[in-house]
Structures are given as structure tokens and as C-alpha cells.
C-alpha positions as a printed NumPy array, in Angstrom:
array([[ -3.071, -12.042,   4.987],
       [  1.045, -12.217,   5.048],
       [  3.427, -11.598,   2.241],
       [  4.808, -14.901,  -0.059],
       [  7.854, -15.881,  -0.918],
       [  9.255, -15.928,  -4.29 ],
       [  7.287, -19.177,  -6.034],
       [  4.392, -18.917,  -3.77 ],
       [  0.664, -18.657,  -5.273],
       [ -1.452, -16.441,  -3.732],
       [ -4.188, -13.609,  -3.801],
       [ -3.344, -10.207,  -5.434],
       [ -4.056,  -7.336,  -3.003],
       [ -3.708,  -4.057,  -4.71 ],
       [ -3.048,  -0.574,  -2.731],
       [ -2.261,   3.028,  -3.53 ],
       [ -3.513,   6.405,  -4.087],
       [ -5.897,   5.813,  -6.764],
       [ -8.007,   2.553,  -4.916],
       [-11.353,   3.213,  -5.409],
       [-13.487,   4.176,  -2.061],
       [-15.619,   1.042,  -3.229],
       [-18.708,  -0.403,  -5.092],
       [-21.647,   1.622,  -6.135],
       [-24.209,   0.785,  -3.823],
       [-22.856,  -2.047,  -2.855],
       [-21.825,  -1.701,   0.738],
       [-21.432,  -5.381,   1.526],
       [-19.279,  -6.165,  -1.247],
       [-17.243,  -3.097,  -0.662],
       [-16.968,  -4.188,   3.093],
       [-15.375,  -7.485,   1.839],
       [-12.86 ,  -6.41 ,  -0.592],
       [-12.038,  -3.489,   0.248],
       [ -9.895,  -4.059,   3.717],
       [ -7.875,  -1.976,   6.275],
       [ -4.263,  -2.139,   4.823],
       [ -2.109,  -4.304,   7.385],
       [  1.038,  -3.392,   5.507],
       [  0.55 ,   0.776,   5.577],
       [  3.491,   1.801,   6.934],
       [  3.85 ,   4.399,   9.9  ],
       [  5.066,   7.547,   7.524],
       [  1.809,   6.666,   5.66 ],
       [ -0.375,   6.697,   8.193],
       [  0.639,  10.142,   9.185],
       [ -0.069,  11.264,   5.274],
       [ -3.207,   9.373,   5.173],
       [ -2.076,   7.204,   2.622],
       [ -2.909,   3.642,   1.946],
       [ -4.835,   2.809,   4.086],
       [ -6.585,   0.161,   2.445],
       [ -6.025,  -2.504,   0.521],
       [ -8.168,  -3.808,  -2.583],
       [ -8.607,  -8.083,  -2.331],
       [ -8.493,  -8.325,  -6.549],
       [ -9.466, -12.148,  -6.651],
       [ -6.793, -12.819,  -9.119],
       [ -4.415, -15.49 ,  -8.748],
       [ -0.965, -14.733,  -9.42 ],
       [  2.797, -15.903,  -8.793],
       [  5.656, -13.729,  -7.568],
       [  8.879, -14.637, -10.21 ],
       [ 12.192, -14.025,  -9.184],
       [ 12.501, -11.167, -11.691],
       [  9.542,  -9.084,  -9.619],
       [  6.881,  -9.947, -12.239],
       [  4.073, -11.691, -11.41 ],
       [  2.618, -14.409, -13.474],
       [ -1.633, -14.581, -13.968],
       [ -2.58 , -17.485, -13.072],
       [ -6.614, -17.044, -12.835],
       [ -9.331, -16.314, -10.75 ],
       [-10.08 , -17.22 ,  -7.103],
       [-14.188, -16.315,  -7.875],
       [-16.191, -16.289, -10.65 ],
       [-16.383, -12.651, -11.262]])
């Protein structure tokens, strides 16, 4: 998992204070998507914020404005 440069397609990986803790009843699936956050920053870690990150499986494209552009799905979900 590493950050993209402008242009790049990749994975959307989602992170913040309201992330979900996970599936219902669905440890596995929680266990795959829902992943320690690499990026989490030291000033976070002492708050005990962010520290996970949510693997969407949506497709997007970072613009040069900031926006990101849909682009579809990585899964069939």
C-alpha cells in the first residue's frame, strides 16, 4: 500500500473517526478490509486515532484539483 501520484489509478482506502469496527459476524471479511493504518501519524497514535484504514474496493483517480474521479470496482460487491 503507498500513496499515488496525481494521474495514478488505484484503490480507495478510507480512514477516520467514524470507520466502522467491521462486518457483522463476519470476522474474516473484516480481517481483510479492515487493515492497520500505515499512514496514522505519531500525534494520532498518542490520541488513538486512525488507526485503521478501510480497503473500499473502489477504483478511483487522484485529479490535479484534489477530486477524485470513480472509476469502478476492483470486486464484484
Amino acid at each position: 500500500m503507498q500513496m499515488l501520484p496525481v494521474h495514478a489509478i488505484g484503490e480507495l482506502y478510507l480512514t477516520g473517526d467514524c470507520i466502522s469496527r467491521g462486518y457483522l459476524n463476519r470476522p474474516e471479511l473484516t480481517a481483510e478490509r479492515f487493515l492497520p493504518n500505515p499512514f496514522q501519524t505519531n500525534q494520532e497514535q498518542k490520541e488513538g486515532k486512525n488507526a485503521r484504514i478501510y480497503k473500499t474496493g473502489d477504483l478511483v483517480r487522484w485529479l490535479p484539483d484534489g477530486e477524485l474521479e470513480y472509476l469502478g470496482r476492483n470486486d464484484f460487491q
